[in-house]
Backbone as numpy.savetxt, mean C-alpha at the origin, in Angstrom:
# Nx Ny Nz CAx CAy CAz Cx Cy Cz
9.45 -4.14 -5.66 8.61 -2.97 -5.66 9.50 -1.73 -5.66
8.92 -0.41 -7.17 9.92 0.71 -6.66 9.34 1.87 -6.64
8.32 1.81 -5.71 7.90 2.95 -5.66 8.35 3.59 -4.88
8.56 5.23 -5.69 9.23 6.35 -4.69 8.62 7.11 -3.38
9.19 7.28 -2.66 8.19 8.17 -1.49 8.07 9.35 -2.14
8.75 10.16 -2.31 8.69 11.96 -3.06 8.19 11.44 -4.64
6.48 12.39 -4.71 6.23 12.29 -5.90 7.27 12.83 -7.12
6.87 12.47 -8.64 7.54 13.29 -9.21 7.50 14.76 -9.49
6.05 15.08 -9.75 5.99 16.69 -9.99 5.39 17.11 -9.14
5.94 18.20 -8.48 5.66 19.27 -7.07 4.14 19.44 -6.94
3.82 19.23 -5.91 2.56 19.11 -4.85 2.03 20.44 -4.79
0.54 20.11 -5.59 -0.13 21.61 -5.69 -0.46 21.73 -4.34
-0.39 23.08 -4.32 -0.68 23.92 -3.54 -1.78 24.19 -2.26
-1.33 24.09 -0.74 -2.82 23.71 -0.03 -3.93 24.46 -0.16
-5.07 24.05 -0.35 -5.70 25.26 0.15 -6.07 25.56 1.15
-6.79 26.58 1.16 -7.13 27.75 2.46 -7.46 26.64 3.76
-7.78 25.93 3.99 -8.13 24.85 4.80 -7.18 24.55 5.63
-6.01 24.86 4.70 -4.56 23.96 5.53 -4.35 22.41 5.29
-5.55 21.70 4.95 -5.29 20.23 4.63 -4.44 20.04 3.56
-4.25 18.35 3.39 -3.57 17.74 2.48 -4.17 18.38 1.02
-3.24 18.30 -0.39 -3.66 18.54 -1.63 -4.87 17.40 -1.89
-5.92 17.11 -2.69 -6.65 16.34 -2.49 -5.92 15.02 -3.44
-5.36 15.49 -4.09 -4.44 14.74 -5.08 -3.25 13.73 -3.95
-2.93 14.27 -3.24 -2.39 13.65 -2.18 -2.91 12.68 -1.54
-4.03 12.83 -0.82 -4.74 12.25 -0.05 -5.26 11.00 -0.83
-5.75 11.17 -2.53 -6.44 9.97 -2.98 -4.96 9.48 -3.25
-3.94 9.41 -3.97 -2.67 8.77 -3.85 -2.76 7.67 -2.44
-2.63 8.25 -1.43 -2.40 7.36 -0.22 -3.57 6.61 -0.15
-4.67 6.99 -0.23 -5.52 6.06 0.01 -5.20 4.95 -1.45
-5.35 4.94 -1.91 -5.02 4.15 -3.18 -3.60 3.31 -2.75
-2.63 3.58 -2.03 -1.68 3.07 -1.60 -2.04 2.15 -0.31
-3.09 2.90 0.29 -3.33 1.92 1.66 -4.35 0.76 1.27
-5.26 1.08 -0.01 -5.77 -0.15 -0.61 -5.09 -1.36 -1.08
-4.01 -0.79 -1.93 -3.42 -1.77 -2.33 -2.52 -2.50 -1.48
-2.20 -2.11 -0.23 -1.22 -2.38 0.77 -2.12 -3.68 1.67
-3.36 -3.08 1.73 -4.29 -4.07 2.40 -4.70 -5.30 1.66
-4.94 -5.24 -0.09 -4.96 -6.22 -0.48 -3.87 -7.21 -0.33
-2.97 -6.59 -0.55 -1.49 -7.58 -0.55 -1.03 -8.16 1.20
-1.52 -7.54 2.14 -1.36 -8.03 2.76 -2.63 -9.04 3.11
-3.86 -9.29 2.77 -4.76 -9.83 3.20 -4.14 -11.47 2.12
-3.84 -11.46 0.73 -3.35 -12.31 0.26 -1.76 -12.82 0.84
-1.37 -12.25 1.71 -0.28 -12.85 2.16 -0.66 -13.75 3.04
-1.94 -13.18 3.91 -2.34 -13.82 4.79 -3.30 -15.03 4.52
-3.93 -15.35 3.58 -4.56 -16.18 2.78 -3.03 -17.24 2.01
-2.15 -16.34 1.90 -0.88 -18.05 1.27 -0.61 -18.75 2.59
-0.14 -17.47 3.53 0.43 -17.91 5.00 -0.89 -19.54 5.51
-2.01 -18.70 5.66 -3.12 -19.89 5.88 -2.96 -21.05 5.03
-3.03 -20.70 3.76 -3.28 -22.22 2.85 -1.67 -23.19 3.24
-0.70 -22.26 3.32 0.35 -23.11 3.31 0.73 -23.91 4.70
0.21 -23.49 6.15 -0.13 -23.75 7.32 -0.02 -25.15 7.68
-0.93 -25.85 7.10 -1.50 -27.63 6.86 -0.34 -28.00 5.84
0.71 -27.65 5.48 1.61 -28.45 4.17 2.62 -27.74 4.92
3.29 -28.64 5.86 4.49 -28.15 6.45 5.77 -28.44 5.49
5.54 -29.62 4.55 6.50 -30.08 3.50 7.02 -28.66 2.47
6.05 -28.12 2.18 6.18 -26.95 1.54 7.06 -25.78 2.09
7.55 -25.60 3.68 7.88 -24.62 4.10 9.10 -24.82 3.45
9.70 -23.60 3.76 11.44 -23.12 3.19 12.33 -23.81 3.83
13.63 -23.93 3.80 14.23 -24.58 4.47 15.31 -23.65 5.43
């Protein structure tokens, strides 16, 4: 995986609010989705592979 932490092109501007750019905010969420899928399928191999100890690494 290579995703960068610092986007590439500079982070519009806050507005008056003071919050995050909104462009920001859907980025991360979109990152914490995909973070949750991948970990929920890790946790679904971890399970299936559980019962097949033959299979573990050595």
């Amino acid at each position: 995986m290579s995703q960068e932490a610092a986007p590439e092109q500079p982070l519009p501007s806050q507005g008056p609010s003071g919050g995050a750019p909104k462009g920001l905010l859907q980025q991360m969420e979109e990152l914490m989705a995909a973070l949750t899928a991948d970990l929920s399928q890790l946790d679904a191999d971890l399970q299936s592979s559980a019962g097949r100890p033959e299979d573990t690494p050595a």
